[in-house]
Structures are given as C-alpha cells and as structure tokens.
Short mmCIF file of the C-alpha atoms (twelve columns), coordinates in Angstrom:
data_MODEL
# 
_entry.id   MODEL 
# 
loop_
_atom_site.group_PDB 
_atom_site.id 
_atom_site.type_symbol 
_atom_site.label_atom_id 
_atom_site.label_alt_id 
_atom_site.label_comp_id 
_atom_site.label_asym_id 
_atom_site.label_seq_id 
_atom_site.Cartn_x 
_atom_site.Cartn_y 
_atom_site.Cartn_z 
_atom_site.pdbx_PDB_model_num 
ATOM 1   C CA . UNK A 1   15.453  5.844   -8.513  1 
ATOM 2   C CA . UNK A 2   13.505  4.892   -5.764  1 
ATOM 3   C CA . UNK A 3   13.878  1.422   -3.948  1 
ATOM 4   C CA . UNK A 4   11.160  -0.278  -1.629  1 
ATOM 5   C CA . UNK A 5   11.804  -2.667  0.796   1 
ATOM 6   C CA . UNK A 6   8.527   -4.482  2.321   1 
ATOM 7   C CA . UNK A 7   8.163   -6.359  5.957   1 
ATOM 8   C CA . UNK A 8   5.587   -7.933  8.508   1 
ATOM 9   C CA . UNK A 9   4.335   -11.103 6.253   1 
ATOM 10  C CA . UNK A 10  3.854   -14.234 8.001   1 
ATOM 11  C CA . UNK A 11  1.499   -16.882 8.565   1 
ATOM 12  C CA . UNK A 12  -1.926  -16.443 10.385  1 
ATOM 13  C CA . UNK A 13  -5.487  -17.804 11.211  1 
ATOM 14  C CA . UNK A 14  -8.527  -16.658 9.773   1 
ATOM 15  C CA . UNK A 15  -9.427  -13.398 11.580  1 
ATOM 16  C CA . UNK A 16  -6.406  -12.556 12.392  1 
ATOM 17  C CA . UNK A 17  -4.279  -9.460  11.899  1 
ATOM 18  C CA . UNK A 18  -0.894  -8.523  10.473  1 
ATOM 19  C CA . UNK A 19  0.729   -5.085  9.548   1 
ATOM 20  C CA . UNK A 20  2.829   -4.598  6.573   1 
ATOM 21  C CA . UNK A 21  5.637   -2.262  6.323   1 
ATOM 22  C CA . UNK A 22  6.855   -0.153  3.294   1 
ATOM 23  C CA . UNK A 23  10.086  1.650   3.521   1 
ATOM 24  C CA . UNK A 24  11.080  3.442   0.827   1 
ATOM 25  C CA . UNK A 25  14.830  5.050   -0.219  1 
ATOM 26  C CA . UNK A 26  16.775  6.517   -2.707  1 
ATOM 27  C CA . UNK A 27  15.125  9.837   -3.536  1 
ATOM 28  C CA . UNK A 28  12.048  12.260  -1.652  1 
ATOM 29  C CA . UNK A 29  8.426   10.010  -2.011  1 
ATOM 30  C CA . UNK A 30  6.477   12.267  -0.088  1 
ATOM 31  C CA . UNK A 31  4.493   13.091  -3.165  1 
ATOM 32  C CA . UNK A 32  4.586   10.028  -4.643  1 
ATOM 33  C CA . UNK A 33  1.403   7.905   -5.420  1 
ATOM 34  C CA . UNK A 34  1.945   4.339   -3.049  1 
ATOM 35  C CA . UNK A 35  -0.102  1.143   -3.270  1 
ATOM 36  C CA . UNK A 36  0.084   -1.981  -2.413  1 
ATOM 37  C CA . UNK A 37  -0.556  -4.916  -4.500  1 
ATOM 38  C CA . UNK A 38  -1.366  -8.749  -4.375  1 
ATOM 39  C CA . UNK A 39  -0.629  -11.954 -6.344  1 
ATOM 40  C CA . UNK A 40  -1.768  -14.865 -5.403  1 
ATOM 41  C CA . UNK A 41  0.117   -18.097 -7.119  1 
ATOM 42  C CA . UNK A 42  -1.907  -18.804 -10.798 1 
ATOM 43  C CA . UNK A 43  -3.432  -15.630 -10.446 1 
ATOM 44  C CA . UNK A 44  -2.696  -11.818 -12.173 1 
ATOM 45  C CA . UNK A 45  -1.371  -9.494  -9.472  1 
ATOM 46  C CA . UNK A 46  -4.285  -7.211  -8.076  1 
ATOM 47  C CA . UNK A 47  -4.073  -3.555  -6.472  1 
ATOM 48  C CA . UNK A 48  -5.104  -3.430  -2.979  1 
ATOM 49  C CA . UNK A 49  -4.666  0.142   -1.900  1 
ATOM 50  C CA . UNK A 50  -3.069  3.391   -2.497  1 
ATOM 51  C CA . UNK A 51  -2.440  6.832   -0.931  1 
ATOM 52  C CA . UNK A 52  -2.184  9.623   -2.738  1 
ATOM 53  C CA . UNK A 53  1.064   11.675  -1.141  1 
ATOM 54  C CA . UNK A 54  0.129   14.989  -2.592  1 
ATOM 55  C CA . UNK A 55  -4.002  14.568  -1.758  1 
ATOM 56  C CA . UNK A 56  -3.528  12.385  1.435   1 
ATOM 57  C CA . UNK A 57  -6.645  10.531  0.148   1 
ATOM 58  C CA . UNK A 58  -6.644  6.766   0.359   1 
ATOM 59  C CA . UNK A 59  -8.151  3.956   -1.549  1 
ATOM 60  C CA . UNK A 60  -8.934  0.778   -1.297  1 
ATOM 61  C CA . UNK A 61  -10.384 -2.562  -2.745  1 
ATOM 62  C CA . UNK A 62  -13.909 -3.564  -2.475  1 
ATOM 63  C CA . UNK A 63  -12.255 -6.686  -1.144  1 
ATOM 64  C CA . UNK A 64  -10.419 -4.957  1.622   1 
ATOM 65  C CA . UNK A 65  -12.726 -1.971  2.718   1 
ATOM 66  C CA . UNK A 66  -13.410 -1.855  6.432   1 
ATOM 67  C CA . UNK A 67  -10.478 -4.872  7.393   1 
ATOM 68  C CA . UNK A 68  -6.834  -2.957  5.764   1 
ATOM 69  C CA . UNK A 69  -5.949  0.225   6.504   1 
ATOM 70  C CA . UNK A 70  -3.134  2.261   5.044   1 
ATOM 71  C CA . UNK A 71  -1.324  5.013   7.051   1 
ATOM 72  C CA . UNK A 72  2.168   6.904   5.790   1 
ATOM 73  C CA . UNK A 73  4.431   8.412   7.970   1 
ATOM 74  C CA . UNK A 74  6.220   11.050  5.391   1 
ATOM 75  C CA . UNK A 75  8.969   11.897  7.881   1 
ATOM 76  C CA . UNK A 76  10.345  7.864   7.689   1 
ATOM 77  C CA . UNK A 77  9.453   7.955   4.137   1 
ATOM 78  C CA . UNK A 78  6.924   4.494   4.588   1 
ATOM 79  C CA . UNK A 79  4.224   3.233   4.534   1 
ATOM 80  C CA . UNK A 80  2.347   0.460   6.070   1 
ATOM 81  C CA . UNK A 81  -0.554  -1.637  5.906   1 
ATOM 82  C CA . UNK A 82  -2.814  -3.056  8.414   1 
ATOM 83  C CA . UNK A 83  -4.742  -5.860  7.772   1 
ATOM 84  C CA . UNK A 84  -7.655  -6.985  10.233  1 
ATOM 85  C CA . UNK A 85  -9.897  -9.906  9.950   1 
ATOM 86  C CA . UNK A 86  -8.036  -11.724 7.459   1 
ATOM 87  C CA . UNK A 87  -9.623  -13.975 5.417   1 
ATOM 88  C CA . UNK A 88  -8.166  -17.088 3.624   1 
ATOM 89  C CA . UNK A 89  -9.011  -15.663 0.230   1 
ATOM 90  C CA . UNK A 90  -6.254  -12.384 1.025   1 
ATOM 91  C CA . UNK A 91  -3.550  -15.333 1.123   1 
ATOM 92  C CA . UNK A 92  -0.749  -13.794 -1.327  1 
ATOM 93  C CA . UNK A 93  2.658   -12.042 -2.116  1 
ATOM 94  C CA . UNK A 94  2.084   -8.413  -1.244  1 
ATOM 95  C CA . UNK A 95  4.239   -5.955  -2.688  1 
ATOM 96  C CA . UNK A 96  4.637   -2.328  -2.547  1 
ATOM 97  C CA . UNK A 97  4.714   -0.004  -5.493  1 
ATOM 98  C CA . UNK A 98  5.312   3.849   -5.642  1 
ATOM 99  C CA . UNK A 99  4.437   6.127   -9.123  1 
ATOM 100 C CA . UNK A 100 5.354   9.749   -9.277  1 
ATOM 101 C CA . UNK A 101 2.004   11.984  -8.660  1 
ATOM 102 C CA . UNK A 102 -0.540  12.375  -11.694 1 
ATOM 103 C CA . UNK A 103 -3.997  13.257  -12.087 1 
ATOM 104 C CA . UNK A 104 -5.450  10.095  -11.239 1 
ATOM 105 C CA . UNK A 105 -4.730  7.468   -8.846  1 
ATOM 106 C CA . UNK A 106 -3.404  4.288   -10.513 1 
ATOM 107 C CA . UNK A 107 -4.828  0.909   -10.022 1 
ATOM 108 C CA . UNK A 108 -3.242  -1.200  -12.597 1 
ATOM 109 C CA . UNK A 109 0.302   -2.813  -11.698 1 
ATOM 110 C CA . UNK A 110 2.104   -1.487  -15.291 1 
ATOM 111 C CA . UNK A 111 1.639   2.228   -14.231 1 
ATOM 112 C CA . UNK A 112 4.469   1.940   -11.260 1 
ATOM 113 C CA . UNK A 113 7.632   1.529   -12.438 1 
ATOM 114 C CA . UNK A 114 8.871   0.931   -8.556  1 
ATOM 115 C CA . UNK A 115 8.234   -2.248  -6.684  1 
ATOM 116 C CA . UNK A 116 9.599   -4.161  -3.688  1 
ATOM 117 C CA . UNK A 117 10.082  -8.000  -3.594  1 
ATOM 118 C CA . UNK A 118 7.336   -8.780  -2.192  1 
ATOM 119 C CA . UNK A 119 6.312   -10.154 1.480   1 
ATOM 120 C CA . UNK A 120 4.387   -13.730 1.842   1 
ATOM 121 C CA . UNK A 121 0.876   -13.480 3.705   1 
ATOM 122 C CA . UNK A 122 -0.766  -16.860 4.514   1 
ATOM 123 C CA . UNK A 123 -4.557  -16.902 6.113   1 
ATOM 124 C CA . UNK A 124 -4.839  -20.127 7.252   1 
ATOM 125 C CA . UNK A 125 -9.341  -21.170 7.387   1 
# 
C-alpha cells in the first residue's frame, strides 16, 4: 500500500505562485509513475502532470506548460509541484496520485489506484 499525503494549497492572486507538496509512505515509490491531478467543483477531475520514476521524464498539460513544474526528490520519497503565474481558471482540489511503472505514462484518473485527499488552490482574478 502506498499512502500520499499532499500540502502547500492556499489562496492567491492571479499571477501568483504556490508549491505543492507530495509525500508519499508505506512502501519504496521511487519507480513509481506520480501525477498530479485537478477537479474543479461541477467539473471531471483532470491530470495535470506526471513523472515517470523509472524514465525521470516529465509531463505536463497543455494548460500548465511553461507556469508548473514538477521536481521529485527520491531520497524523501515526494514530490512537489510548482505553480507560477497562476491563473483563475487553475482554481481546484489538487491531488496526488502514484501507479506502479508501465509502458506508458497514464493520464486518466482510473489508472492510479493511490491518491491523497486533496489540497484546495484558489486564483483569485
């Protein structure tokens, strides 16, 4: 089993930034796929990003290229997300998920069976 605990929501302006925090326990997620998702309230949740633990490559959202950046710091088993220029439109529950390592980097949010509770990020225009 493998538990995730997320941190660093809050409320901001427009163009603001705000890091996120991932820290996962219970078992080795070094080469574990991690990604962070969004839902926003009357909307489906959406994937935001993911690093690939056994690649090191990282991915991201059209939405999100060139503001959020994901690092992972394998030794503290986390891994965070910084978000620059925020925009009122990234307003949601973030949460982080984790998948064991396959062939393909998963983007939909029924192909990690691990999630946190979720951290509140408000972009206020």
């Amino acid at each position: 089993q493998v538990q995730l605990l997320e941190s660093g929501g809050g409320v901001v302006q427009a163009g603001d930034s705000l890091r996120l925090s991932c820290a996962a326990s219970g078992r080795a997620t070094d080469t574990y796929t991690m990604a962070w998702f969004r839902q926003a309230p009357g909307k489906d949740r959406e994937w935001v990003a993911s690093s690939s633990g056994r690649t090191g490559l990282k991915y991201y959202t059209d939405s999100v290229k060139g503001r959020f950046t994901l690092s992972r710091d394998g030794a503290k088993n986390t891994v965070d997300l910084q978000m620059n220029r925020l925009k009122p439109e990234d307003t949601a529950t973030y949460y982080c998920a984790a998948t064991a390592p396959g062939f393909r980097i998963p983007k939909l949010s029924n192909e990690y069976p691990y999630w946190g509770q979720g951290t509140q990020v408000t972009v206020s225009s």
